[in-house]
Backbone as CSV, one residue per row, in Angstrom:
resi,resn,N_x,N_y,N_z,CA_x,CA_y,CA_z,C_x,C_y,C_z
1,UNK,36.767,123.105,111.848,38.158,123.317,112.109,38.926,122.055,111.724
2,UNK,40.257,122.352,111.136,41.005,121.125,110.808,41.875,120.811,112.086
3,UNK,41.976,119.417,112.255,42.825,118.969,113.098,44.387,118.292,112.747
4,UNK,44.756,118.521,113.460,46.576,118.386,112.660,47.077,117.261,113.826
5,UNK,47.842,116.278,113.439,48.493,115.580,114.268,49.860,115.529,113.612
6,UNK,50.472,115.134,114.818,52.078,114.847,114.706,52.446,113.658,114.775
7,UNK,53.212,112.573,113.673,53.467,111.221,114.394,55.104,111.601,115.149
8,UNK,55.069,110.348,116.087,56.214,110.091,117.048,57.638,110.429,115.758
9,UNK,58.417,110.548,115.940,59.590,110.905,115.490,60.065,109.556,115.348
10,UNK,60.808,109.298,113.948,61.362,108.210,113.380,62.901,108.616,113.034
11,UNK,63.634,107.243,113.638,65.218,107.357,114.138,65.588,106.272,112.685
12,UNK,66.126,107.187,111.786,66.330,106.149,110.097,68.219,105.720,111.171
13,UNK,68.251,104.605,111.499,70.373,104.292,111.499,71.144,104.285,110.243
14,UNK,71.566,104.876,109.689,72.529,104.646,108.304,73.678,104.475,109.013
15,UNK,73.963,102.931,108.847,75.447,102.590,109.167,76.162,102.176,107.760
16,UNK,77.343,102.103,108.030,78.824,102.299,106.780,78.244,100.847,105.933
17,UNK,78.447,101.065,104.379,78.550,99.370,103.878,79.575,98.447,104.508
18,UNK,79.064,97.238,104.170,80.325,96.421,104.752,81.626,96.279,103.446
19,UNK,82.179,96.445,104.029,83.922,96.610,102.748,84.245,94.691,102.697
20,UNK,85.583,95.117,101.736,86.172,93.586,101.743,87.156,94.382,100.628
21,UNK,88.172,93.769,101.368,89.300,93.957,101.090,90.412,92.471,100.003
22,UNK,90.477,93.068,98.586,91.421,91.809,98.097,92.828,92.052,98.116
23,UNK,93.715,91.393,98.072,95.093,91.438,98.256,96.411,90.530,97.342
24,UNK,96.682,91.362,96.431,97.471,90.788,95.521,99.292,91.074,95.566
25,UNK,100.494,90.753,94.902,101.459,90.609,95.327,101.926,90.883,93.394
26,UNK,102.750,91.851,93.558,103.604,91.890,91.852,104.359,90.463,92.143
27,UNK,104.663,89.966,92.450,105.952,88.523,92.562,105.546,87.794,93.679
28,UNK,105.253,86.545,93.169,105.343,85.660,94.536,105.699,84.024,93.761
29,UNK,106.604,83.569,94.206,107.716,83.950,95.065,108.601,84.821,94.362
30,UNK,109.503,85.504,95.131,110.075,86.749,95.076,111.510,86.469,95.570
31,UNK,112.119,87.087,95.023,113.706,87.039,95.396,114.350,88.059,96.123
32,UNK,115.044,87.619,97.625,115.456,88.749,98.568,116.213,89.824,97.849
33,UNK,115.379,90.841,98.427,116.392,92.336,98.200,115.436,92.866,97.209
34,UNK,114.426,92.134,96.459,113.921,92.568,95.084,112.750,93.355,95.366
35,UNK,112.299,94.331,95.367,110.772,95.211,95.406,109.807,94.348,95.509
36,UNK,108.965,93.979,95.949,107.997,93.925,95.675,106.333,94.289,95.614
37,UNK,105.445,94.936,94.752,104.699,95.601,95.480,103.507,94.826,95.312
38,UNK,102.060,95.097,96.971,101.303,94.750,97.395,100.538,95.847,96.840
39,UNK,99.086,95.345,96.428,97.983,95.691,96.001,96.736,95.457,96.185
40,UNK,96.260,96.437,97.346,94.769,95.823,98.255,93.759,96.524,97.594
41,UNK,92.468,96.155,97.278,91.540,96.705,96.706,90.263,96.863,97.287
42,UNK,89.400,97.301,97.592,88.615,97.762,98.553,87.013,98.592,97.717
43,UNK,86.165,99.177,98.218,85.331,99.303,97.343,85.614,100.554,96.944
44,UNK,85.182,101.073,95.814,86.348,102.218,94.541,85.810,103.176,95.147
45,UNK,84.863,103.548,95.894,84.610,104.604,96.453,84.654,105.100,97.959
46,UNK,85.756,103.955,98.097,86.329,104.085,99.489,87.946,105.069,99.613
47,UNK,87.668,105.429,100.863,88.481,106.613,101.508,89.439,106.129,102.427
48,UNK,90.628,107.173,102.808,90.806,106.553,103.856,92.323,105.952,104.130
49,UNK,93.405,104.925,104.792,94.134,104.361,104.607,94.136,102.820,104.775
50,UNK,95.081,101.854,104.179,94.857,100.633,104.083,96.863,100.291,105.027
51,UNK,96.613,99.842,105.525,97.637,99.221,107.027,98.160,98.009,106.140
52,UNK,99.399,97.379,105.711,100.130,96.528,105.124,100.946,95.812,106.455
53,UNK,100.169,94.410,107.007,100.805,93.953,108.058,101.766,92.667,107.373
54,UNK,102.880,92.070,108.267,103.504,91.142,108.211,103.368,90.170,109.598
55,UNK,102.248,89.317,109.557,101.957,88.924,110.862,101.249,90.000,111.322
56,UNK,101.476,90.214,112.904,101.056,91.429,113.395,101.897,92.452,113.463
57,UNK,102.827,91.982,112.521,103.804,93.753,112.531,103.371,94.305,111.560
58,UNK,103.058,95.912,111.461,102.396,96.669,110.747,104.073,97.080,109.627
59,UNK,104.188,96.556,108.371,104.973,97.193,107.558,105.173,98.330,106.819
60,UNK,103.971,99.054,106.434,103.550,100.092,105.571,102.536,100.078,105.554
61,UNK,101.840,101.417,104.599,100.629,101.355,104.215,100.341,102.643,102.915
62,UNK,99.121,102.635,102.851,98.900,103.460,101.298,97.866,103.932,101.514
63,UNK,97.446,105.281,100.757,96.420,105.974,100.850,95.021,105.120,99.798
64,UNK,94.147,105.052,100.536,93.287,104.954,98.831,92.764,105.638,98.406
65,UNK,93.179,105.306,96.582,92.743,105.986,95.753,91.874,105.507,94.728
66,UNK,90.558,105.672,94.334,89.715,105.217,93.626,89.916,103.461,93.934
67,UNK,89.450,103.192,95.461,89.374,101.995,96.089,90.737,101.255,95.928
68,UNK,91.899,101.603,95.658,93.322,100.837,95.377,94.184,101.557,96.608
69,UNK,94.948,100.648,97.163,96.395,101.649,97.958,97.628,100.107,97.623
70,UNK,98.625,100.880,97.489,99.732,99.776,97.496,101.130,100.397,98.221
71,UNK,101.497,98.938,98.426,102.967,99.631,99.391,104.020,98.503,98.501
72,UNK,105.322,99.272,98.461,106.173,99.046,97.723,107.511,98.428,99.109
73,UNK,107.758,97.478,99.136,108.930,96.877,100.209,110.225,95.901,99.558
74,UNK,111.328,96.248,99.664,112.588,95.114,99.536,113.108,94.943,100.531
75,UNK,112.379,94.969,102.287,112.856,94.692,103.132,112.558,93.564,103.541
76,UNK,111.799,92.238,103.106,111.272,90.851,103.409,112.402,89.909,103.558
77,UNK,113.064,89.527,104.387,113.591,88.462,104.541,113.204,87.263,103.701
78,UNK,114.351,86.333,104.007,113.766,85.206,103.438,113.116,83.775,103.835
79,UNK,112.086,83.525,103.194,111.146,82.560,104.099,109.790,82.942,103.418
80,UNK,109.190,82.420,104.617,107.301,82.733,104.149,106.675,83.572,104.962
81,UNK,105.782,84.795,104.884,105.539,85.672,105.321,104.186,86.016,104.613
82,UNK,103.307,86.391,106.182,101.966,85.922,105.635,101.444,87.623,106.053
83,UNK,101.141,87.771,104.934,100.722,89.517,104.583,99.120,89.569,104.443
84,UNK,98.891,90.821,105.482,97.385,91.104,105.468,97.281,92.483,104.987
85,UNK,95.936,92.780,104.078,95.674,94.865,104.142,94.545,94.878,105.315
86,UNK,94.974,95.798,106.028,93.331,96.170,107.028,93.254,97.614,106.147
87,UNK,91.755,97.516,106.139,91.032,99.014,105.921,90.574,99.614,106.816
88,UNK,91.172,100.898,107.502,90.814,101.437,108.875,89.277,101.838,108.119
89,UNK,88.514,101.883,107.328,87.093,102.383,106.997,86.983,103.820,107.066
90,UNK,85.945,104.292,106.263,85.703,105.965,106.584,84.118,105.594,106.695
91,UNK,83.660,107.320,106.582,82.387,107.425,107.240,81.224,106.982,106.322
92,UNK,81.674,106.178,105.215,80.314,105.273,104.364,80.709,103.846,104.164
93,UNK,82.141,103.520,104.625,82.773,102.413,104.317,83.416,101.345,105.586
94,UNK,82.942,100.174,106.356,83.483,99.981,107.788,85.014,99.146,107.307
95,UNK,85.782,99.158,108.686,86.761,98.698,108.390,86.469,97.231,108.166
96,UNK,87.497,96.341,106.966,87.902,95.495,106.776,89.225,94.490,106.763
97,UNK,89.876,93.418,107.067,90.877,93.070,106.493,90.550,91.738,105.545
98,UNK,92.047,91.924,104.585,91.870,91.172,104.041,92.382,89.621,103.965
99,UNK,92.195,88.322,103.308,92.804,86.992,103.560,93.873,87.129,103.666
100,UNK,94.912,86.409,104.179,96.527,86.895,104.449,96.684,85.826,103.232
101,UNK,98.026,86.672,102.391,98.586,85.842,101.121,99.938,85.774,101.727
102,UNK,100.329,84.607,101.479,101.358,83.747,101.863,102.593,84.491,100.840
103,UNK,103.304,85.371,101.241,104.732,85.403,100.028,105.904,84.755,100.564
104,UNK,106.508,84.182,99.291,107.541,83.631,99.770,108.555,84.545,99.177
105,UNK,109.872,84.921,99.949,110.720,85.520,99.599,112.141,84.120,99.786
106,UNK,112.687,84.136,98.814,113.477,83.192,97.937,114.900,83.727,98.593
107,UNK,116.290,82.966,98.421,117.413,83.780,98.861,117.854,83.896,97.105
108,UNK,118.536,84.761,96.892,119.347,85.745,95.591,120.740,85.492,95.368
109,UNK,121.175,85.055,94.439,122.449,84.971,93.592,123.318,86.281,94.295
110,UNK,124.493,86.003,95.147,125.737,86.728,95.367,126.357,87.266,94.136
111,UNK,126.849,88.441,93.599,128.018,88.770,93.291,129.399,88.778,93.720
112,UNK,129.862,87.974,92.922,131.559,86.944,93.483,131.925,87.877,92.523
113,UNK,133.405,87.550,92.590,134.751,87.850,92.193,136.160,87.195,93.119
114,UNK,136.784,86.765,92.582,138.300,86.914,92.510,139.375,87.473,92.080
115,UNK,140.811,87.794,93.042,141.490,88.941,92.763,142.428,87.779,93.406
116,UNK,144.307,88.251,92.829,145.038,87.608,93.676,146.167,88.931,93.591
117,UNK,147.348,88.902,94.551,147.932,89.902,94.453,149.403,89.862,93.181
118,UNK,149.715,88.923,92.976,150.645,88.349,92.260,149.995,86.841,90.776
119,UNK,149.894,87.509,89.750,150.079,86.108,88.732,150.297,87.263,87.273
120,UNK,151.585,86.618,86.953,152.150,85.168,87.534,153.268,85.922,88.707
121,UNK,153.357,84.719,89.464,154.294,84.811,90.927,155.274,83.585,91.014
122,UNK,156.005,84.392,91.563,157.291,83.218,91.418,157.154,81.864,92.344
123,UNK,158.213,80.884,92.362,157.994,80.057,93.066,158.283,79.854,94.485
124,UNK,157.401,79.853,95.073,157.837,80.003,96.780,157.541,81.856,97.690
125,UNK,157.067,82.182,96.519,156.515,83.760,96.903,154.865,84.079,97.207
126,UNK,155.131,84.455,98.540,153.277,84.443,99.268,152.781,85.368,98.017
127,UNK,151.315,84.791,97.665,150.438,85.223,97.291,149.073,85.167,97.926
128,UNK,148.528,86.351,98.011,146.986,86.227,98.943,145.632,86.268,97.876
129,UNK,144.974,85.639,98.087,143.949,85.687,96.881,142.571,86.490,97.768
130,UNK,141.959,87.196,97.553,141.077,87.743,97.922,139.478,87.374,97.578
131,UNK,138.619,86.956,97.781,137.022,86.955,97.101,136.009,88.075,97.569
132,UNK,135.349,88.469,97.149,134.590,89.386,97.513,133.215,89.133,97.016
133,UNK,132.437,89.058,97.803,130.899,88.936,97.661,130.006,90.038,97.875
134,UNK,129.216,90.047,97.349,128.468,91.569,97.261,126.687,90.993,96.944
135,UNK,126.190,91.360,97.826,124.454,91.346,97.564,123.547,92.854,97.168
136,UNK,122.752,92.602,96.667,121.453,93.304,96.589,121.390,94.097,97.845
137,UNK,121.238,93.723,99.152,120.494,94.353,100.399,121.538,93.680,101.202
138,UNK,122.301,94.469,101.750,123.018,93.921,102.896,124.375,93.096,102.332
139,UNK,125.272,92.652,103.077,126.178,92.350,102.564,126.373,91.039,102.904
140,UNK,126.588,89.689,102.417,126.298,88.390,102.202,127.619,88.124,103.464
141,UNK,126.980,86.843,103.859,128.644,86.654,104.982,128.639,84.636,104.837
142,UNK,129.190,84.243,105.351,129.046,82.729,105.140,130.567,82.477,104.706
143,UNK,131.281,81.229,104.402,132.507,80.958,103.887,132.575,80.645,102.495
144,UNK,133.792,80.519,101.867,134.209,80.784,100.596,135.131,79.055,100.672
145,UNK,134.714,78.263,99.481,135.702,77.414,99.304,136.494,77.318,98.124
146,UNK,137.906,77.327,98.599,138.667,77.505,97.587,139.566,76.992,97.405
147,UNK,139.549,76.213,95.778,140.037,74.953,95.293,141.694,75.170,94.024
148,UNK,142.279,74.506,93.970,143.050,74.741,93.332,143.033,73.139,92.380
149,UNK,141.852,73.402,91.371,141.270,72.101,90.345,140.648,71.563,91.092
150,UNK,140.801,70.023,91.390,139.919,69.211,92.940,140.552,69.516,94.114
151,UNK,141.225,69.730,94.353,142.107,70.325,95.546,141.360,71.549,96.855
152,UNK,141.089,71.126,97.360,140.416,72.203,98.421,141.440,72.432,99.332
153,UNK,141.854,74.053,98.789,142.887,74.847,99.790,142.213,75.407,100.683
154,UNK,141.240,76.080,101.354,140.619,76.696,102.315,139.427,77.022,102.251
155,UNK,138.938,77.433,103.210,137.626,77.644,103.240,137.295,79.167,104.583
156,UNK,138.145,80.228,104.392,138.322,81.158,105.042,136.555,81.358,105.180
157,UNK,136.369,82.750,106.345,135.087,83.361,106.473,135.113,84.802,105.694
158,UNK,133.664,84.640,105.066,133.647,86.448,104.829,133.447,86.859,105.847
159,UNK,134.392,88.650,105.863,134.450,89.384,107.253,133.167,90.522,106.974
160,UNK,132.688,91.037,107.819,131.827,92.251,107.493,131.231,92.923,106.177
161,UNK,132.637,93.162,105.486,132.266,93.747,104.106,132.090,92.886,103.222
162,UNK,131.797,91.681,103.693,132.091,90.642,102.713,133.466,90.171,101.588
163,UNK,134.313,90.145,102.340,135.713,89.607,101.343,136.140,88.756,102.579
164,UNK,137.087,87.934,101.978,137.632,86.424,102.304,139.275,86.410,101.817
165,UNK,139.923,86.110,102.514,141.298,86.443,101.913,141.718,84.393,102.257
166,UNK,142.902,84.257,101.706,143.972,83.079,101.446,145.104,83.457,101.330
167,UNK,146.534,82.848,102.071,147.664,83.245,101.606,147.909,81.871,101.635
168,UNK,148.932,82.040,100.670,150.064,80.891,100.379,150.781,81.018,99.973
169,UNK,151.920,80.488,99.976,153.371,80.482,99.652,154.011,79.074,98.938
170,UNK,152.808,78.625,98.763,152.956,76.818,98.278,152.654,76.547,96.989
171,UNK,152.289,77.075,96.198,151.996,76.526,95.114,153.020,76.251,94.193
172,UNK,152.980,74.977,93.415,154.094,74.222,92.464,154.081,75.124,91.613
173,UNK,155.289,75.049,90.977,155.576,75.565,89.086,154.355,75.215,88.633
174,UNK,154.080,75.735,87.389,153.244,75.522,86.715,151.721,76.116,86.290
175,UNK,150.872,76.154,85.763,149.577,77.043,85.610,148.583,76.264,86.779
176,UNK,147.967,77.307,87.519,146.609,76.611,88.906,145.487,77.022,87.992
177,UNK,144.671,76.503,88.134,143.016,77.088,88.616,142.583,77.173,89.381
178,UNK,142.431,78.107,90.004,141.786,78.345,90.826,140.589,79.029,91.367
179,UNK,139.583,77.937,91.815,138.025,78.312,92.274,137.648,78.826,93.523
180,UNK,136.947,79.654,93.745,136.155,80.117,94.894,134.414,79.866,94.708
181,UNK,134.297,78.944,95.554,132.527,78.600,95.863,131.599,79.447,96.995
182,UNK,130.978,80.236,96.635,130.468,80.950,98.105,129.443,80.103,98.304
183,UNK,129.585,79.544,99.574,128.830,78.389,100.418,127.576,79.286,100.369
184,UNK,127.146,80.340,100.820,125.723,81.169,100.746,125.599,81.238,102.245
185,UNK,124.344,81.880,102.602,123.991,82.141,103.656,122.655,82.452,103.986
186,UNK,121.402,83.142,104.666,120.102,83.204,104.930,119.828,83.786,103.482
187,UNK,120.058,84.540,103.028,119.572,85.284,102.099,120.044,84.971,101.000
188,UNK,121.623,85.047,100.736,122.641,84.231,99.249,122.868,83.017,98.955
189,UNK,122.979,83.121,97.696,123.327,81.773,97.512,124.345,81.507,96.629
């Protein structure tokens, strides 16, 4: 007669590879208001979503696709801001994050203009000169200096929408120049 045995039962663990996550930036440094997009890479046959933090604030995130996810943002202030990808992991892949890359977001060139209500204007007749500043993201605020040649006539505030007004009723006979400097602010310059 043949005899048959059974061995004890064998427990194989298949746990997830270990991931690693790289993290790249279209622009760095980068200029406020301007897109910029983040690009985490992960192993190509990973699943799943990738978490786009700023510090520990979670900003966005991206699906991956053939191991890539990217998130697209022009909401970065300006300064230095230290950006991580976490990979929440799937069921062959564990989670990872990646080195935090330092972006710097830069402040951005205002769109100025000047307007006055009267030129040419007679002599001794108010004229108000207006400036108007205009940004990318948000609307620029800070003061306006404004010169008539070397002459510094005022230095009013932009209000909300960004414009700055001057009146006067003083100016001599003759041709002015007249400059407006936007001093800048967190973001303009």
């Amino acid at each position: 007669s043949t005899l048959t045995s059974t061995s004890s039962g064998l427990i194989e663990m298949v746990t997830p590879d270990a991931s690693a996550v790289t993290l790249t930036s279209s622009g760095n440094p980068a200029n406020y208001g301007v897109s910029v997009v983040f690009t985490a890479q992960t192993a190509a046959a990973a699943t799943g979503t990738i978490t786009f933090l700023d510090g520990a604030t979670s900003i966005g995130s991206g699906t991956v696709s053939g191991g890539v996810a990217t998130f697209t943002t022009n909401a970065l202030g300006t300064g230095t801001h230290n950006i991580t990808a976490s990979y929440g992991g799937d069921t062959d892949y564990s989670p990872a994050v990646s080195a935090a890359l330092s972006e710097v977001i830069t402040r951005t060139a205002a769109t100025v203009s000047m307007a006055s209500t009267f030129s040419p204007s007679t002599y001794g007749q108010s004229v108000t000169f207006t400036f108007t500043a205009t940004g990318v993201l948000g609307t620029p605020s800070g003061t306006v200096a404004i010169s008539d040649g070397a002459t510094l006539l005022a230095t009013p505030t932009l209000n909300a929408s960004g414009v700055a007004t001057y009146t006067t009723a003083n100016l001599t006979v003759g041709s002015h120049t007249l400059t407006a400097v936007y001093g800048g602010d967190a973001n303009y310059k």
